[in-house]
BAFI-3210 file (N, C-alpha, C; in Angstrom, 3 decimals, decimal comma, padded with zeros to 6 digits):
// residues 300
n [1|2|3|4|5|6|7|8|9|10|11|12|13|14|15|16|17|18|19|20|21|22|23|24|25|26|27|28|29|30|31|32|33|34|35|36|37|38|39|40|41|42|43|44|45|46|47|48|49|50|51|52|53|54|55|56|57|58|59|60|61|62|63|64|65|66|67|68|69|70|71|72|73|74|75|76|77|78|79|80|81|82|83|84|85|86|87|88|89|90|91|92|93|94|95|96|97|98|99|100|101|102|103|104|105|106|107|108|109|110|111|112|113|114|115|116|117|118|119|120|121|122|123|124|125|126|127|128|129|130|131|132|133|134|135|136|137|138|139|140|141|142|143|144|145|146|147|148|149|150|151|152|153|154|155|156|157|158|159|160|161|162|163|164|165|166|167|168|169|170|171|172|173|174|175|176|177|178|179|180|181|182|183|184|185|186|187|188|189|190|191|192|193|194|195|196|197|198|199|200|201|202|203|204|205|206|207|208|209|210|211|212|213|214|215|216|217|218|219|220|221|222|223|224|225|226|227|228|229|230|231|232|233|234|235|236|237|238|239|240|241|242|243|244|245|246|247|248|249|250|251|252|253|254|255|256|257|258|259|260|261|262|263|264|265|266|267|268|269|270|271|272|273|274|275|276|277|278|279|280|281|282|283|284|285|286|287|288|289|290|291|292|293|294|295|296|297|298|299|300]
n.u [020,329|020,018|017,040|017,199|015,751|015,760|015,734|018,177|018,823|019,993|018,573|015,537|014,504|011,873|008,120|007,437|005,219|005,961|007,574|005,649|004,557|006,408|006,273|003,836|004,106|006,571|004,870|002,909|004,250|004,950|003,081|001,622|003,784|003,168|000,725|001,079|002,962|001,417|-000,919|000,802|001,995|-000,305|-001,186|-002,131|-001,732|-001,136|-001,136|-001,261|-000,443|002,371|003,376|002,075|004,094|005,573|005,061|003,494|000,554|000,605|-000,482|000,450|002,082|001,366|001,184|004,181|007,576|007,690|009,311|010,014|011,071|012,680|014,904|015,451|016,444|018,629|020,111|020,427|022,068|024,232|025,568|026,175|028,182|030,182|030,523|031,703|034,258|035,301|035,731|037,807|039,457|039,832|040,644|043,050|044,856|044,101|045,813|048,436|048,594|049,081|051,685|055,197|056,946|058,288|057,537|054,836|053,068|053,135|052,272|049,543|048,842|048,615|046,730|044,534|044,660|044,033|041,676|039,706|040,207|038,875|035,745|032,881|031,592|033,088|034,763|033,558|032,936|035,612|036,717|035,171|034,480|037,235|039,046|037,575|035,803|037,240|038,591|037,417|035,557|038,127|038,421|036,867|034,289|031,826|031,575|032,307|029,785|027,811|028,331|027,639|025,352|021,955|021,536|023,527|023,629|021,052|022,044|024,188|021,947|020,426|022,795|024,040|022,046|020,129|021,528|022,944|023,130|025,113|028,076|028,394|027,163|029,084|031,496|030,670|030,157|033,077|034,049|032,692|032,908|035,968|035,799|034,818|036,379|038,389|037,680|036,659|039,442|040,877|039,312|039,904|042,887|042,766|041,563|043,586|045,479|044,914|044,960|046,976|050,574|051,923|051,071|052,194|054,749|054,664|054,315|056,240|058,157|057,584|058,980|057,462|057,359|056,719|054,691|053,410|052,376|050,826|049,110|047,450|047,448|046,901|045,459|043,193|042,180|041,633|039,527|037,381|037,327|036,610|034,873|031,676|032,160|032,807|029,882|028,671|029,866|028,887|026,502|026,221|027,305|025,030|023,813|025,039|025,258|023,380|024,557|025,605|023,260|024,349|025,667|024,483|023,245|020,918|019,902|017,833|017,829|018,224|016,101|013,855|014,118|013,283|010,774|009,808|009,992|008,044|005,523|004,954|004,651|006,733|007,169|005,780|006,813|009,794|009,549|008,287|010,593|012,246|011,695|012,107|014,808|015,135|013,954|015,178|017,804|016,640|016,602|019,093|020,647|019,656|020,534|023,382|023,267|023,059|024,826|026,648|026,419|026,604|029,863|030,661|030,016|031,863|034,437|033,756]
n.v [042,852|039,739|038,460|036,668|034,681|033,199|030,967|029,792|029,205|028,352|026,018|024,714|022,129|022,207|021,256|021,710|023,238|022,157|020,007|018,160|018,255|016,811|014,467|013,523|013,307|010,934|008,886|008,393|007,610|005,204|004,110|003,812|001,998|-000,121|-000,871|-001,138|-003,293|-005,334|-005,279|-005,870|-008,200|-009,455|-010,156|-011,190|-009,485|-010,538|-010,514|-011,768|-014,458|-014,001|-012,801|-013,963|-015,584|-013,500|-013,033|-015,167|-016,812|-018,321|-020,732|-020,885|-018,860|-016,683|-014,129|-014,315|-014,345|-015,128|-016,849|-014,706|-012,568|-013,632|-014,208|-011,414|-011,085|-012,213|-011,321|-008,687|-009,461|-010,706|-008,522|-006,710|-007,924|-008,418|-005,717|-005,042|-006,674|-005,857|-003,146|-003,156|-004,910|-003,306|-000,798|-001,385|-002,275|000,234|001,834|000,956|000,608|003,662|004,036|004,399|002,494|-000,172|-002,787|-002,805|-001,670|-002,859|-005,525|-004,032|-003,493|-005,126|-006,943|-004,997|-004,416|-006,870|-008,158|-005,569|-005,690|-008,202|-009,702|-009,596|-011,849|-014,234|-013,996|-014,383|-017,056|-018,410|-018,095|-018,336|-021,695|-022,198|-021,314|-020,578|-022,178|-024,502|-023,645|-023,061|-025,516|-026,346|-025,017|-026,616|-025,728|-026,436|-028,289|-027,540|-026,010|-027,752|-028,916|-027,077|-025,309|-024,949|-022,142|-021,279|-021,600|-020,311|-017,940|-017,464|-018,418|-015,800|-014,108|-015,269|-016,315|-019,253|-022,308|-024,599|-023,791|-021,608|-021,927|-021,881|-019,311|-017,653|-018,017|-017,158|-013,888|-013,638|-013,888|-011,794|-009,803|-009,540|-009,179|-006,612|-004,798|-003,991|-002,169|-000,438|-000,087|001,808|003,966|004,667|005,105|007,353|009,371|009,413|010,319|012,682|015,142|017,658|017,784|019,506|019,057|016,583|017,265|019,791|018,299|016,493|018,883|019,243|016,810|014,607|011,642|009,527|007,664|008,511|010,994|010,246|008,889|010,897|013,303|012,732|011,025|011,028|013,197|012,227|010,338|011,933|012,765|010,562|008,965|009,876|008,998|006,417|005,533|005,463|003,521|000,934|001,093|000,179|-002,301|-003,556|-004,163|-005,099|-007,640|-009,716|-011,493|-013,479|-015,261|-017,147|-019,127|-020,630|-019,783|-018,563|-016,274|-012,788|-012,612|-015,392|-016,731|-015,370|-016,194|-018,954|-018,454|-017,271|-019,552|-021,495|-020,098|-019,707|-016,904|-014,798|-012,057|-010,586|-011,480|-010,926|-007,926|-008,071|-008,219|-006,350|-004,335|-004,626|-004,594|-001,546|-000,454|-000,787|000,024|002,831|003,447|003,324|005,041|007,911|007,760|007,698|010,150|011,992|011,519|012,425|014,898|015,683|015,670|016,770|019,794|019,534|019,706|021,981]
n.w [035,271|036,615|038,122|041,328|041,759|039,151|036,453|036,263|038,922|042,422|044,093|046,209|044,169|042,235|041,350|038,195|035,507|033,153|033,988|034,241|032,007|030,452|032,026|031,800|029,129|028,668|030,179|028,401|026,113|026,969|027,274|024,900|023,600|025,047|024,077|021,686|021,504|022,642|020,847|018,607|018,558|019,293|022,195|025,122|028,376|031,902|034,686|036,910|037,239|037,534|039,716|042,260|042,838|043,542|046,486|049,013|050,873|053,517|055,703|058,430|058,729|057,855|055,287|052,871|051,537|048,201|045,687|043,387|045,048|047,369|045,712|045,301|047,773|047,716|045,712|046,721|049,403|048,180|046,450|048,642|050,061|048,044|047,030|049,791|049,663|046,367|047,571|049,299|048,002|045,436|046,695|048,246|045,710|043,997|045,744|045,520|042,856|042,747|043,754|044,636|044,342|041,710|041,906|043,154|041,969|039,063|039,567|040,572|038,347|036,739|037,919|037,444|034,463|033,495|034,353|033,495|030,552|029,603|028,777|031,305|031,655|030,816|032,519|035,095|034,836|034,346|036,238|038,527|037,881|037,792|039,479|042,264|042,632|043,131|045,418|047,356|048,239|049,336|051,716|053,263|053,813|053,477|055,450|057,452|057,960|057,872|060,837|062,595|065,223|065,560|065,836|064,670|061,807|061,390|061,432|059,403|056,940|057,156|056,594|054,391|053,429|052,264|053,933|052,909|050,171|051,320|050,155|047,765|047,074|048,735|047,161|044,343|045,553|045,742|042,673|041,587|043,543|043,221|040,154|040,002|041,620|039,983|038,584|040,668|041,835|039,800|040,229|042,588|042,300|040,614|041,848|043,971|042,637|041,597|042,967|044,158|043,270|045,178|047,415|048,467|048,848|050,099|052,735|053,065|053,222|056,055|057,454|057,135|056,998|054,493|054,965|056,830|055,696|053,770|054,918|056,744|055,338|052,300|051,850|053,563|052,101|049,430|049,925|049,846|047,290|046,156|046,834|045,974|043,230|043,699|045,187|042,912|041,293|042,862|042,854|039,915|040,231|041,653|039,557|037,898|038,916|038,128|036,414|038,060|037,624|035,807|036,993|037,755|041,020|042,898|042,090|041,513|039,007|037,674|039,301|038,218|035,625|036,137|037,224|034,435|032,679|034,190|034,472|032,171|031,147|029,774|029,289|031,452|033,347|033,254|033,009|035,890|037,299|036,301|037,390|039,995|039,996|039,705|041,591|043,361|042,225|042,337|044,692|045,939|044,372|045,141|047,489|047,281|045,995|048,242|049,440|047,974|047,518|050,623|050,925|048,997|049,919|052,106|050,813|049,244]
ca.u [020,654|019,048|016,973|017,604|014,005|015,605|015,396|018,756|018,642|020,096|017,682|015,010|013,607|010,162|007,930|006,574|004,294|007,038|008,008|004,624|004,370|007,244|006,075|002,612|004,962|007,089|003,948|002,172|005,258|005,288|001,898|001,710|004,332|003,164|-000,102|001,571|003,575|-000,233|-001,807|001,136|002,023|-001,606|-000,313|-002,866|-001,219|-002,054|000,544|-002,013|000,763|003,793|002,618|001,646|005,490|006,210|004,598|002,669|000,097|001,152|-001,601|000,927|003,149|000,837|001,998|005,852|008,401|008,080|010,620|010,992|011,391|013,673|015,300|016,078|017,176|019,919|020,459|021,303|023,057|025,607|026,244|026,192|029,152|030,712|031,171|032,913|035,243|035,572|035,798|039,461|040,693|039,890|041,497|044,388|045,155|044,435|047,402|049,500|049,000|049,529|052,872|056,780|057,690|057,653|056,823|053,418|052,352|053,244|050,740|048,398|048,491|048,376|045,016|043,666|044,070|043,707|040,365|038,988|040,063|038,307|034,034|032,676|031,136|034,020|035,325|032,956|033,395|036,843|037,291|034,455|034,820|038,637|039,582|036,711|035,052|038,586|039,491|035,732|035,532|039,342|038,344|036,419|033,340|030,448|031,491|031,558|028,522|027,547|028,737|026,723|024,125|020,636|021,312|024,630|022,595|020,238|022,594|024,624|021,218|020,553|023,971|023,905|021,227|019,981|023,089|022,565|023,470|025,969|029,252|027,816|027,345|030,437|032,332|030,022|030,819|034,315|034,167|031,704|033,789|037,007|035,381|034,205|037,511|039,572|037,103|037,422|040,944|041,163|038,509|040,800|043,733|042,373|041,494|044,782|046,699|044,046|045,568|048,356|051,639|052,352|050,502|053,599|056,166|054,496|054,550|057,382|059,060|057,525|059,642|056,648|057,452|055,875|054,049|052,267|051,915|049,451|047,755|047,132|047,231|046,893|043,911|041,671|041,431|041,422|038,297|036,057|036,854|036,487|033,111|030,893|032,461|032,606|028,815|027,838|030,171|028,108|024,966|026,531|027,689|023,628|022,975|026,232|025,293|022,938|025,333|026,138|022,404|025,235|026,618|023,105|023,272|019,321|019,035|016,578|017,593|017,703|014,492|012,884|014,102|012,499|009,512|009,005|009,218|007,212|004,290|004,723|004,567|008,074|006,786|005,303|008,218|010,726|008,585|008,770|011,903|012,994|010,616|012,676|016,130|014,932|013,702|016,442|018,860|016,514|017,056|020,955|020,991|018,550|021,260|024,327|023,463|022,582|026,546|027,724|025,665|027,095|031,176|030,728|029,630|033,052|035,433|033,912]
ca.v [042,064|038,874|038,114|035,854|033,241|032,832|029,789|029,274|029,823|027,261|026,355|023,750|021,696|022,373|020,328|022,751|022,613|021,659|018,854|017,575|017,684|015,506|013,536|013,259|012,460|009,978|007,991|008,549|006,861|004,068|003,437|003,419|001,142|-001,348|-000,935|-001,594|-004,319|-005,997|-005,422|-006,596|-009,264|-010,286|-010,618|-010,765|-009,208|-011,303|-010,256|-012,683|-015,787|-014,067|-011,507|-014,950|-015,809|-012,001|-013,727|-016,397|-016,432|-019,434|-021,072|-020,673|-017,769|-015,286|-013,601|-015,040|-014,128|-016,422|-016,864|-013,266|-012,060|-014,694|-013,813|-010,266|-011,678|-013,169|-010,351|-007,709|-010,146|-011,094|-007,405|-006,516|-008,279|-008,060|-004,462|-005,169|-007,401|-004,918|-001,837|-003,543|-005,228|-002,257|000,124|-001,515|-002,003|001,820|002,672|000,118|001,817|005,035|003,797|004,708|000,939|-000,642|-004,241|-002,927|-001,194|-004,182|-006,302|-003,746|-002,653|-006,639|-007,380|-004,009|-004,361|-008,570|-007,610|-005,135|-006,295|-009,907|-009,444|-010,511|-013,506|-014,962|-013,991|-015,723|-018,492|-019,119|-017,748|-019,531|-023,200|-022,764|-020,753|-020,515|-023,451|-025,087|-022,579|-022,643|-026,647|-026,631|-024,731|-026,998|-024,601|-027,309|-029,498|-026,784|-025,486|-028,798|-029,052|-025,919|-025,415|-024,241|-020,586|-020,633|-021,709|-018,992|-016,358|-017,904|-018,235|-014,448|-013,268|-015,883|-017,301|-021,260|-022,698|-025,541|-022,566|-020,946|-021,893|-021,480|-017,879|-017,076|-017,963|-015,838|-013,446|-013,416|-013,570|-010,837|-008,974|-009,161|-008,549|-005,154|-004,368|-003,765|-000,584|000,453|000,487|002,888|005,155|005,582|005,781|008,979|010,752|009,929|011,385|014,231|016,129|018,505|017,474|020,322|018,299|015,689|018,239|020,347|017,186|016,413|019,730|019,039|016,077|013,440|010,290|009,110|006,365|009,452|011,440|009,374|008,417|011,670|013,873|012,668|009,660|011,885|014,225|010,899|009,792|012,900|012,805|009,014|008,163|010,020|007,696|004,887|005,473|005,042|002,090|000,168|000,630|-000,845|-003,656|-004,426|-004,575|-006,673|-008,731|-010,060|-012,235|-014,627|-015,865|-017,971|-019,919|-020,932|-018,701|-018,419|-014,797|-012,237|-013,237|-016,798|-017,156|-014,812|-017,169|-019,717|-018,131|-017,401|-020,895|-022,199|-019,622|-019,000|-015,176|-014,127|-010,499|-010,090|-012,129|-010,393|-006,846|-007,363|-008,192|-004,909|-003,260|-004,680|-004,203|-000,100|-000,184|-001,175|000,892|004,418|004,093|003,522|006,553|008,683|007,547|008,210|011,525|012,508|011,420|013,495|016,466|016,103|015,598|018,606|020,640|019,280|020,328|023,710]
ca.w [036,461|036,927|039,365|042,249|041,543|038,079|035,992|036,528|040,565|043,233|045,479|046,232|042,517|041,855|040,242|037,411|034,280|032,033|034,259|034,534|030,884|030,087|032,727|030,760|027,509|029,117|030,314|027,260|025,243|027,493|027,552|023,588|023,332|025,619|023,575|020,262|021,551|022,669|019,168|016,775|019,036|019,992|023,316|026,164|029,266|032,461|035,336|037,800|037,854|037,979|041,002|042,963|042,640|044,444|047,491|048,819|052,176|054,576|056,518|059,733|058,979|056,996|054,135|053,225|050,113|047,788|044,299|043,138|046,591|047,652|044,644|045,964|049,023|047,161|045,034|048,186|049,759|047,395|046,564|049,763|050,534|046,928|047,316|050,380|048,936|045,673|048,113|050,028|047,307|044,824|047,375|047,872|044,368|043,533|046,240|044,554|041,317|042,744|044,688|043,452|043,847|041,178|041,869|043,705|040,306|038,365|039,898|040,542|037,297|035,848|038,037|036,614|033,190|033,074|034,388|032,422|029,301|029,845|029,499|032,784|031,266|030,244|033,509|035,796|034,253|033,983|038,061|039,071|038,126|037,938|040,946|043,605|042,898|043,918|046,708|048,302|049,315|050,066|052,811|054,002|054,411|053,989|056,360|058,992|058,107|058,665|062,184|063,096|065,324|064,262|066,100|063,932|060,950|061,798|061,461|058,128|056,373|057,024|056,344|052,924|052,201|052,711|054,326|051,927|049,275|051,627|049,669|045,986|047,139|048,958|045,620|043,733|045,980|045,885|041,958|041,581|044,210|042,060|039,146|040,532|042,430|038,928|038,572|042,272|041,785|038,950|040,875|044,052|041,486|039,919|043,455|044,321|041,662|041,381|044,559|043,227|043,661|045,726|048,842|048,886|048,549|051,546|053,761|053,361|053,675|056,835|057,784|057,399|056,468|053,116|054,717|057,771|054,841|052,718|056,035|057,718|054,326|051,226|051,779|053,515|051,010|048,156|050,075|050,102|046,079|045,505|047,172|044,724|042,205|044,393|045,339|041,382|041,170|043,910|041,969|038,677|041,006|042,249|038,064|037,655|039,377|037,748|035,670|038,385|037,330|034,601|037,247|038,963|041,773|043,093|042,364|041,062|037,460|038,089|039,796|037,394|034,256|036,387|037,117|033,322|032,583|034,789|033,962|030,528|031,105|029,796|028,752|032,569|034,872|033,119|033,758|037,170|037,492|036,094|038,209|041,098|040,250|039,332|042,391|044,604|042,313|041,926|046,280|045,753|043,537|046,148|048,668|046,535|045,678|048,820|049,851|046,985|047,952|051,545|050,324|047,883|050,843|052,769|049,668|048,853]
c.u [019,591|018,238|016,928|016,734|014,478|015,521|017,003|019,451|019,291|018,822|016,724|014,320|012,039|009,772|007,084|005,548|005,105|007,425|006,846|004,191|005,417|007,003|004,795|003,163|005,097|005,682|003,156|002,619|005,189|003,752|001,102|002,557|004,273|001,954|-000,129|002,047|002,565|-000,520|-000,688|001,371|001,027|-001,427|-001,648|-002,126|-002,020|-000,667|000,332|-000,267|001,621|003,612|002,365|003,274|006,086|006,174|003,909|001,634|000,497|-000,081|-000,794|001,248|002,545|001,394|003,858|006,452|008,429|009,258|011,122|011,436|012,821|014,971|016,657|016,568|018,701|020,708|021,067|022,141|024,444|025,995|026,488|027,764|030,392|030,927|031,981|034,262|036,105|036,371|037,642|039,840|041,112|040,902|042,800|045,272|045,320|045,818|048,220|049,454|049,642|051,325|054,209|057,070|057,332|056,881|054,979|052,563|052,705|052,317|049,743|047,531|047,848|046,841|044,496|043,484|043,615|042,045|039,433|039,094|039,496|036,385|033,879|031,900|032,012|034,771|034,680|033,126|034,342|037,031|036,496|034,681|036,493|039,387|038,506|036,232|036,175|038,708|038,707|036,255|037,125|039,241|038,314|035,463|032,047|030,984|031,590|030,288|027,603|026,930|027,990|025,471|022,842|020,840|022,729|024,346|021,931|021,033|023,829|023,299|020,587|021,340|024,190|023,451|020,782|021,247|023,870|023,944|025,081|027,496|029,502|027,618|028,625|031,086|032,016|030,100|032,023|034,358|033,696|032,535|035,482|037,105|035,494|035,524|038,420|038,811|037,346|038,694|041,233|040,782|039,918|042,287|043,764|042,306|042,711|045,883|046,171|044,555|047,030|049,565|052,490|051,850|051,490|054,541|055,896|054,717|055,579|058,796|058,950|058,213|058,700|057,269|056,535|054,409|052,564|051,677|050,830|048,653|047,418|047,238|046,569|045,174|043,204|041,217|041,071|040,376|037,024|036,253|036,349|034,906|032,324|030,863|032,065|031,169|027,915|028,064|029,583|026,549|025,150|027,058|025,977|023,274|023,856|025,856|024,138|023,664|025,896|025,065|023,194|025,637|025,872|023,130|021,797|019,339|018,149|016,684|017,251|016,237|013,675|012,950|013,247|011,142|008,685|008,946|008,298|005,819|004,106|004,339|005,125|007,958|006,439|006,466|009,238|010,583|008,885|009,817|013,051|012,620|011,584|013,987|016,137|014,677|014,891|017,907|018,629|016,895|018,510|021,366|020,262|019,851|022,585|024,478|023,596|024,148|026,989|027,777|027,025|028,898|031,261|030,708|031,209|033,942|034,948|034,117]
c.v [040,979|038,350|036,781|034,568|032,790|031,388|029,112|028,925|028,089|027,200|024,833|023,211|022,490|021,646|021,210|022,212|021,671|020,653|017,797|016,883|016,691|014,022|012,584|012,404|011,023|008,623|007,359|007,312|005,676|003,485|002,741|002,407|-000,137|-001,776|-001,975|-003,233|-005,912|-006,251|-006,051|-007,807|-010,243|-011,147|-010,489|-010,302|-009,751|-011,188|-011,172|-013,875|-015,716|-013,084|-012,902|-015,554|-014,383|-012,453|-014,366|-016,433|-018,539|-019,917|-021,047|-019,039|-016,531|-015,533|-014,354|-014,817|-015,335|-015,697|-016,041|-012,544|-012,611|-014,297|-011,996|-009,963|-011,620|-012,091|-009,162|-008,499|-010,495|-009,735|-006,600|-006,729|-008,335|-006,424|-004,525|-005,485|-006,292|-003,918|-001,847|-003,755|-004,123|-001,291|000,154|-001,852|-000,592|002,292|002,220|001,129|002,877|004,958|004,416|003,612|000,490|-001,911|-003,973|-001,993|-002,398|-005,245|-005,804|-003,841|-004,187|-007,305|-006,378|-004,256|-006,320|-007,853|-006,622|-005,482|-007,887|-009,422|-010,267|-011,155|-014,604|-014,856|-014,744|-016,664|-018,938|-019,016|-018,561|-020,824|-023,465|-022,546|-021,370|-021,253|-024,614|-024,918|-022,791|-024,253|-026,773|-025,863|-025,212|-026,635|-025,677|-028,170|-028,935|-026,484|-026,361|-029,216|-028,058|-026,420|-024,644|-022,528|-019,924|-020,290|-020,700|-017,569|-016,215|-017,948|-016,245|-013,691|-013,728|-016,530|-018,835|-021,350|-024,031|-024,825|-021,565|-020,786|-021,575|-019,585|-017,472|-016,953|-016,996|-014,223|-012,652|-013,259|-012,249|-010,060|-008,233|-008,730|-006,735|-004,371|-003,891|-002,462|-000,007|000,508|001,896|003,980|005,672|005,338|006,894|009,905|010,570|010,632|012,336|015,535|016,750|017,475|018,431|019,852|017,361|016,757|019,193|019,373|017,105|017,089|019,832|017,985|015,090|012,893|010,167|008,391|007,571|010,411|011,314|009,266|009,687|013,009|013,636|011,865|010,432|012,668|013,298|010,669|010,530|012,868|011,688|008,238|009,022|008,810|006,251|004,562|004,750|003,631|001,048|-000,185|-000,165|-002,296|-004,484|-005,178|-005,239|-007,864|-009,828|-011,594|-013,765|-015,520|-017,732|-019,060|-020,294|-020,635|-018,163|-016,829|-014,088|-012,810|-014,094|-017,406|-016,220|-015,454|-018,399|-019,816|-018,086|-018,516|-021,323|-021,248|-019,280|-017,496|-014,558|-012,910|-009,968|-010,607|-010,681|-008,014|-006,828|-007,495|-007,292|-003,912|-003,378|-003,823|-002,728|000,318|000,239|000,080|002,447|004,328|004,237|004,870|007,746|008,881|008,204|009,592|012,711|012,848|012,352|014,780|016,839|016,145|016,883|019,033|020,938|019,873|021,300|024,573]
c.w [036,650|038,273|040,242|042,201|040,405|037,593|036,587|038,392|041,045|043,684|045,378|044,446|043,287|040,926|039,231|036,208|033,246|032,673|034,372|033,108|030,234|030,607|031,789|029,286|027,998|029,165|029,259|026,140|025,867|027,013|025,772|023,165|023,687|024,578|022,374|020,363|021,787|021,624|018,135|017,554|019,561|021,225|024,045|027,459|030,464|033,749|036,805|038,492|038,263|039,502|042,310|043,145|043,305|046,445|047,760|050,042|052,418|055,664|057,985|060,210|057,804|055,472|053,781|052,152|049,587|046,792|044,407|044,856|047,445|046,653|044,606|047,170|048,336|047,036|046,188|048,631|048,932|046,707|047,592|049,911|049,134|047,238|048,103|049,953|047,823|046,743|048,541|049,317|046,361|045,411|047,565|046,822|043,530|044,315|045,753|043,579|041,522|043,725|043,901|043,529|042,560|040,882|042,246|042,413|039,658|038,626|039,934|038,796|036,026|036,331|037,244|034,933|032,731|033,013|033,521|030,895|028,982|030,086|030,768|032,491|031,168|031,816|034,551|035,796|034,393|035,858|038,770|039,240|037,867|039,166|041,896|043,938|043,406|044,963|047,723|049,111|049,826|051,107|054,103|054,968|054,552|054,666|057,551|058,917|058,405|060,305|062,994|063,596|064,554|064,395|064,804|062,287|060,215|060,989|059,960|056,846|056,078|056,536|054,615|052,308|053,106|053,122|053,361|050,412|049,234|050,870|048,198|046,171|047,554|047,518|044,557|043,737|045,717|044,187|041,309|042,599|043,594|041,242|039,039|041,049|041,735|038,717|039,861|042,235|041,617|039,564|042,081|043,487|041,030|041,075|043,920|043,803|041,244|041,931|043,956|043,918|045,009|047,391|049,299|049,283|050,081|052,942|054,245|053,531|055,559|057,879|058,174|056,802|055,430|053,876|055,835|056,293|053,843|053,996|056,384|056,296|053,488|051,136|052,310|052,873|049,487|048,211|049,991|048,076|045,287|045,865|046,654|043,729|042,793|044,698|044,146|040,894|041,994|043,234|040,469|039,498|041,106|040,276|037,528|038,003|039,060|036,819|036,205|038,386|036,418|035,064|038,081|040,399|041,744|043,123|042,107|039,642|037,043|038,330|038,756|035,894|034,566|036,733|035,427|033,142|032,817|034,738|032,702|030,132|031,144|029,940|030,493|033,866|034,591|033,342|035,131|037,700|037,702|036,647|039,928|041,097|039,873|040,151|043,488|043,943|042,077|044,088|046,624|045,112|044,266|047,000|048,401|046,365|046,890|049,826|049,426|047,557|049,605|051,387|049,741|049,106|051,958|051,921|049,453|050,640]
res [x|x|x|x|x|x|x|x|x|x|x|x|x|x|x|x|x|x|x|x|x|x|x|x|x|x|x|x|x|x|x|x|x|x|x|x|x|x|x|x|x|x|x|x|x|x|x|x|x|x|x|x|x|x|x|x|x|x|x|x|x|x|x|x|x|x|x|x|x|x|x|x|x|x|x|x|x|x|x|x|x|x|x|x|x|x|x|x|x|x|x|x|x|x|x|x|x|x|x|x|x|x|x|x|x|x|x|x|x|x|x|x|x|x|x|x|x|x|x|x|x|x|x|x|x|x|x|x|x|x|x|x|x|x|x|x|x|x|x|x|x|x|x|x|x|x|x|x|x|x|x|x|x|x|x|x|x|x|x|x|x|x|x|x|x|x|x|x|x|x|x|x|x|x|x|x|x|x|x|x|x|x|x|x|x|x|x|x|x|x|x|x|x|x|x|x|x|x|x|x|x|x|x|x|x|x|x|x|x|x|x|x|x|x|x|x|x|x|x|x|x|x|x|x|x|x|x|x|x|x|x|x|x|x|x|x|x|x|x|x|x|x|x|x|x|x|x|x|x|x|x|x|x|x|x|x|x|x|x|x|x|x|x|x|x|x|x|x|x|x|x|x|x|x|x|x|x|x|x|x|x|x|x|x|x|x|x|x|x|x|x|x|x|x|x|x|x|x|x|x]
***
């Protein structure tokens, strides 16, 4: 009979010898490799210039984000609101899929696979300066933003950035939102057709309607299996997003190609760069898990 402390035991981690020593490895390996990469490359490491580009001190306003910082401004922001985007259009595309009509599978099913079968390079690109970059000034968004006062300004620069900027992101945005939305589909396609069949069939021995049935059945139990998934897909979105660097879009990538330039310290920009976006997505995955954990807990 095993006992209850065993190795294989629920219960709180521990950090033990054996994790300490991998830990020791791990570091070890890194620290040799950066070594190596010094000596054959006769590299001097000098992380001074690009670190001065993290932030800047202000003879008014203190301390102040400069580039890379600014950079990760961007970068939250435009996934920020890209997930949104993804999250609705994704969603309502997965019920499509999962529908008995068939016209609303037929489209779903034609954004879903256009999309994934197209790299999202090639996709930016073509949606960007063919669609959005069309769709955006026919709005007629800079010439309100224009018209704005400074408090409106204020609160458009926060929400996207320079206001200057404001319409070059939206589009970004919205492409980078689409992009993303052909995987959120599929996800809340699978949790919906996960759920036995025997959950319709009870409903509607009940004399629900199809349409109460999905609302007040079927989707709340879709959503406790789909946001795990959906949690992970949000963090491949922050490292997607990297891509709309392509379509000059001031973000962390962007400003960190421009930082190496301008210091000649590719090996150290591009370092912290990756130091950021690991950052931002080991707290998305902290956060994520911590969802899962609580969902599991709801389903068992």
């Amino acid at each position: 009979m095993q006992r209850p402390g065993g190795p294989f035991a629920r219960g709180t981690p521990r950090f033990g010898l054996l994790d300490a020593a991998l830990l020791a490895i791990v570091v070890g390996a890194l620290g040799f490799l950066a070594w190596r990469a010094g000596a054959a490359l006769d590299y001097r490491w000098n992380f001074g210039p690009v670190l001065g580009f993290v932030a800047r001190h202000d003879a008014e306003r203190g301390w102040v984000a400069n580039l890379l910082l600014q950079g990760v401004m961007t970068t939250l922001r435009v996934s920020f609101w890209a997930a949104i985007v993804a999250a609705v259009v994704g969603t309502l595309m997965g019920i499509a899929r999962s529908a008995t009509a068939l016209l609303p599978r037929l489209v779903a099913g034609a954004y879903v696979e256009t999309i994934r079968n197209i790299p999202p390079l090639v996709f930016i690109f073509v949606f960007y300066f063919f669609v959005t970059a069309q769709i955006v000034p026919a709005l007629g968004l800079e010439d309100w933003i224009r018209r704005q006062d400074e408090d409106t300004l204020r609160v458009i620069g926060w929400l996207f950035g320079p206001p200057q900027h404001a319409t070059g992101v939206i589009a970004a945005i919205l492409c980078l939102g689409l992009f993303e939305g052909a995987y959120v589909a599929e996800i809340v396609r699978a949790g919906i057709q996960s759920l036995p069949r025997g959950q319709w069939e009870a409903g509607q021995a009940l004399g629900l309607s199809r349409l109460r049935l999905f609302r007040l059945v079927i989707l709340p139990q879709a959503v406790a299996r789909v946001v795990p998934p959906l949690a992970g897909q949000g963090i491949s979105l922050v490292k997607d997003s990297s891509i709309i660097s392509l379509i000059s879009i001031q973000d962390l990538s962007f400003l960190g190609n421009e930082v190496a330039a301008t210091t000649g310290r590719v090996f150290e920009t591009w370092l912290v760069v990756a130091l950021f976006y690991f950052i931002i997505c080991a707290l998305l995955s902290a956060a994520a898990a911590r969802l899962e954990r609580r969902f599991a807990k709801r389903m068992s």
